[in-house]
N, C-alpha and C positions, 0 to 999 in steps of 0.2 A: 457389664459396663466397660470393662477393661478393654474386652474383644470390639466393641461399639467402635472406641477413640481409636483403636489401631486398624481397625478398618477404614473409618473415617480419612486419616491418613495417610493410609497406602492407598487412598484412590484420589486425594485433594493433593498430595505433595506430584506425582506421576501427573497430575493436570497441570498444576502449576508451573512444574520446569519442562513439559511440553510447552508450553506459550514461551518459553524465554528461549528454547531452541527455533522453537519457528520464525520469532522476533530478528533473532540473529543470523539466523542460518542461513537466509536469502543474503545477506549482505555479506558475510563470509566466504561464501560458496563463488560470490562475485568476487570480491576481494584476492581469492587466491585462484580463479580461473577465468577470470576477465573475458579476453574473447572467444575462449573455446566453449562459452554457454553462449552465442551467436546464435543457435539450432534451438533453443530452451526458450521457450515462452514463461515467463513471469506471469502470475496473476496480478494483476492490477492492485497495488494499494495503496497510497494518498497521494494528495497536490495533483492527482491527473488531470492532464491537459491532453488536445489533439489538434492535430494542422494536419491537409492534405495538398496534392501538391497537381498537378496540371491533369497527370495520367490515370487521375483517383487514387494513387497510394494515398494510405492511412497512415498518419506517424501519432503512435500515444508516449506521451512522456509521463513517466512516473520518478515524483519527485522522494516517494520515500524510501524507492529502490536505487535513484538514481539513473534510470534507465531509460531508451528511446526503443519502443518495439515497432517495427513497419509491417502492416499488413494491406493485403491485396484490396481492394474497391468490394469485393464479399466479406470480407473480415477474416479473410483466410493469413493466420500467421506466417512471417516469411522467414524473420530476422532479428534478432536486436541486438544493444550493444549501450555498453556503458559510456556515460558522459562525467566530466568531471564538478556537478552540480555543486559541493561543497556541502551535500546534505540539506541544501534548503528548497525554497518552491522556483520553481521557474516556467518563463512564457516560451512556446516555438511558434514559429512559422515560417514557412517555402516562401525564399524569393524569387523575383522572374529568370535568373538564373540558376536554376533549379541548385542552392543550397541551403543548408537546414540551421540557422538560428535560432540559439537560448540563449534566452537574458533574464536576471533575475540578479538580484541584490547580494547572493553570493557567490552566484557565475560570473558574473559582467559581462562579456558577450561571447561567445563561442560560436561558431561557423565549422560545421562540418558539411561535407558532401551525404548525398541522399544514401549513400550507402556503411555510414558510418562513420569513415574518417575526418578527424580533427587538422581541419587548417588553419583556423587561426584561436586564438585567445586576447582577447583584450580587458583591460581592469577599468571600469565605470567608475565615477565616481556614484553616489546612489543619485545625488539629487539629479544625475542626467538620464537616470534608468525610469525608463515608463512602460515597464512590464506589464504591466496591468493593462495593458493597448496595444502592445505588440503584436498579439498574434492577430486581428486584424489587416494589417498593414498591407498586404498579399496575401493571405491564405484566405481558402474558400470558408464560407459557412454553412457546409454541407455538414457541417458532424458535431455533435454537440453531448459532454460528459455528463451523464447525471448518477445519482444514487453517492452518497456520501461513503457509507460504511461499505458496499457494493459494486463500486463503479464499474459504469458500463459504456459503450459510446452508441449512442443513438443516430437516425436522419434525422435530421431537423424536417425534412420535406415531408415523412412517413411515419414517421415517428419510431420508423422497426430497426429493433435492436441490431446493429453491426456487430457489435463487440463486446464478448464478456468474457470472462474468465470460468474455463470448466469449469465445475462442481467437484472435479478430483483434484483442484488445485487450488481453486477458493476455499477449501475445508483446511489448506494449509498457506494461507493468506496469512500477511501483515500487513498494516496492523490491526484486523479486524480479519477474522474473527478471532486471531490469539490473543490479541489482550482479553477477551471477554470469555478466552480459555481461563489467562490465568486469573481471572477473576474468580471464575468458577472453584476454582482449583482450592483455592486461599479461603474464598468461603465454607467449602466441605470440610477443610480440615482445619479450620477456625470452629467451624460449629462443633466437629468428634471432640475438640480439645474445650469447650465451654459448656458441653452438655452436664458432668457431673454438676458443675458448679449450677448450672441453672436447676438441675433437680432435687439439688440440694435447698434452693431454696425456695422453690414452689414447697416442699416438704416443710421448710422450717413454715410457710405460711399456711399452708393447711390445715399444720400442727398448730397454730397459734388461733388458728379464726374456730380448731372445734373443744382449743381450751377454754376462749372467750365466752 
């Protein structure tokens, strides 16, 4: 039983604190190399949005990376680059002068050029912010995000998948699938650590129902 819990263990704790480097590690790895990850495609993981822009680029924004990736009219990655979101959700869209707006409630409005640089920052108040309708405003609706835990970017016309995140980079996604690493994780070695105790007392009741 001994050997049972310490294996339990050593396979639930190594799950576990994998999910809380993967958690972090995308945002750290940005944090301290900002724009020399430009050439590094991110896997997609929460609040994604998309806008495209006259010439068919694709722009995804991901809100739990903080990130804007542009990809070609095939979904072929080009680029990407961090914004200063504030960690929350936010809207984009191309205007007719081909620059790229985010608004969102802890952005307030930002305006960079299609290639990543920041020209301006402005502070909204919230109740002037109508994010939630933004990306409309100009941007086409050619592309359209679906899959919650998975996202992907679809044609709305076609319905065929543009854009997803390889399977060698999705497997080290956040926040999906590592929280449901460290879930995993927490549970195997919750269960090596609750087993004596549960067999102890299926025992005491065995023993009790073949005394009865």
């Amino acid at each position: 039983m001994r050997l049972f819990r310490l294996t339990m263990l050593s396979i639930g704790v190594p799950i576990f604190f994998l999910a809380i480097i993967i958690n972090v590690g995308w945002k750290i790895a940005g944090s301290l190399l900002g724009s020399r990850l430009s050439n590094v495609e991110y896997p997609l993981g929460a609040g994604v949005v998309v806008a495209s822009d006259e010439c068919g680029e694709i722009f995804v924004g991901d809100a739990f990376n903080s990130r804007v990736q542009r990809y070609s009219p095939s979904g072929k990655f080009e680029y990407g680059f961090f914004v200063d979101a504030g960690g929350g959700v936010f809207r984009l869209w191309i205007t007719s002068d081909n620059r790229l707006r985010l608004v969102g409630p802890r952005v307030g409005l930002l305006i960079y050029t299609l290639d990543g640089e920041l020209i301006s920052k402005s502070t909204i108040a919230n109740r002037e912010l109508d994010y939630d309708n933004a990306p409309h405003l100009e941007s086409s609706h050619q592309y359209q995000v679906v899959g919650w835990l998975m996202p992907r970017v679809i044609n709305k016309r076609n319905g065929e998948v543009v854009i997803e995140s390889p399977w060698t980079k999705r497997i080290f996604a956040a926040p999906f699938p590592s929280m449901a690493y460290g879930a995993l994780g927490f549970c195997i070695a919750a269960f090596g650590q609750s087993l004596p105790r549960i067999t102890r007392y299926l025992r005491q009741i065995t023993t009790g129902v073949r005394t009865g």
